[in-house]
N, C-alpha and C positions, 0 to 999 in steps of 0.2 A: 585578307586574302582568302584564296580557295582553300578550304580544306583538304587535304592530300590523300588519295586511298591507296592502300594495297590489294589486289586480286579484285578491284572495281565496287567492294563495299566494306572492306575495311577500312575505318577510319587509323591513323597514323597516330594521330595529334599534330603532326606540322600543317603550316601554310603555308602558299604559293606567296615569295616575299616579290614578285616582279609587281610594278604597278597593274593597275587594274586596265590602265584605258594603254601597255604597250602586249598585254602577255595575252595572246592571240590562243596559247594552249588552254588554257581556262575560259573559253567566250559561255557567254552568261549561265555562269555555276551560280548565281543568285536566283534566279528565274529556276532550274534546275532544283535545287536545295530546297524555295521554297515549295514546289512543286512535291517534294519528296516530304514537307511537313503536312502539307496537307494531305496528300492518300494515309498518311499516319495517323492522322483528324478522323479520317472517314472510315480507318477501320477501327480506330478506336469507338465510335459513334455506332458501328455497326456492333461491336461486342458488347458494346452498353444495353442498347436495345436488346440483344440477344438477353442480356441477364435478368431483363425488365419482365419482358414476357416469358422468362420461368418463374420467374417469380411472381407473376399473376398469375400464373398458374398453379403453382406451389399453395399459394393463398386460398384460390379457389378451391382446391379440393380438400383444404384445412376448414372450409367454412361449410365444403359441401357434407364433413364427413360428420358432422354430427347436429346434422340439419332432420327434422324431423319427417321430413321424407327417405331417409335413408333407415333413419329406426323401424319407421313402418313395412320398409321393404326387406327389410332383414331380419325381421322379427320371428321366430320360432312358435309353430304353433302346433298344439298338441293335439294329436288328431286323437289316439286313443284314448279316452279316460282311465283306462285302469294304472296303466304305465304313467309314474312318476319323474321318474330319472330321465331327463334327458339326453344326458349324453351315452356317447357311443362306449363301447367295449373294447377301448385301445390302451 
């Protein structure tokens, strides 16, 4: 039988005991139901992907960060000869 809600999405736990083909209050809560597993389907399917493409992106910049164009362009270079120390006075 139909699953029973309270406030139109709470689920009860009971079922609709009248037969299927005389209980006119429940017309096709199957079609409905499945309808309600599927958009679940497809937002789950949507969060998936969502987590996919951080995580190629997570990746990518794990592989970009020690890629030998990034040493290059970050590389420190000592313009004065006499000065040693590079770093700063903080």
């Amino acid at each position: 039988g139909c699953p029973l809600v309270r406030d139109v999405f709470e689920l009860t736990g009971d079922f609709c005991r009248v037969p299927k083909r005389k209980c006119h209050r429940h017309y096709c809560w199957e079609k409905l139901r499945r309808a309600e597993v599927d958009l679940e389907r497809v937002r789950v399917w949507y969060k998936l992907d969502e987590l996919f493409e951080q995580e190629r992106n997570v990746r990518a910049a794990m592989t970009n960060r020690a890629g030998l164009l990034a040493l290059m362009l970050h590389q420190t270079i000592q313009h004065d000869p006499l000065t040693t120390d590079l770093r700063t006075d903080r």
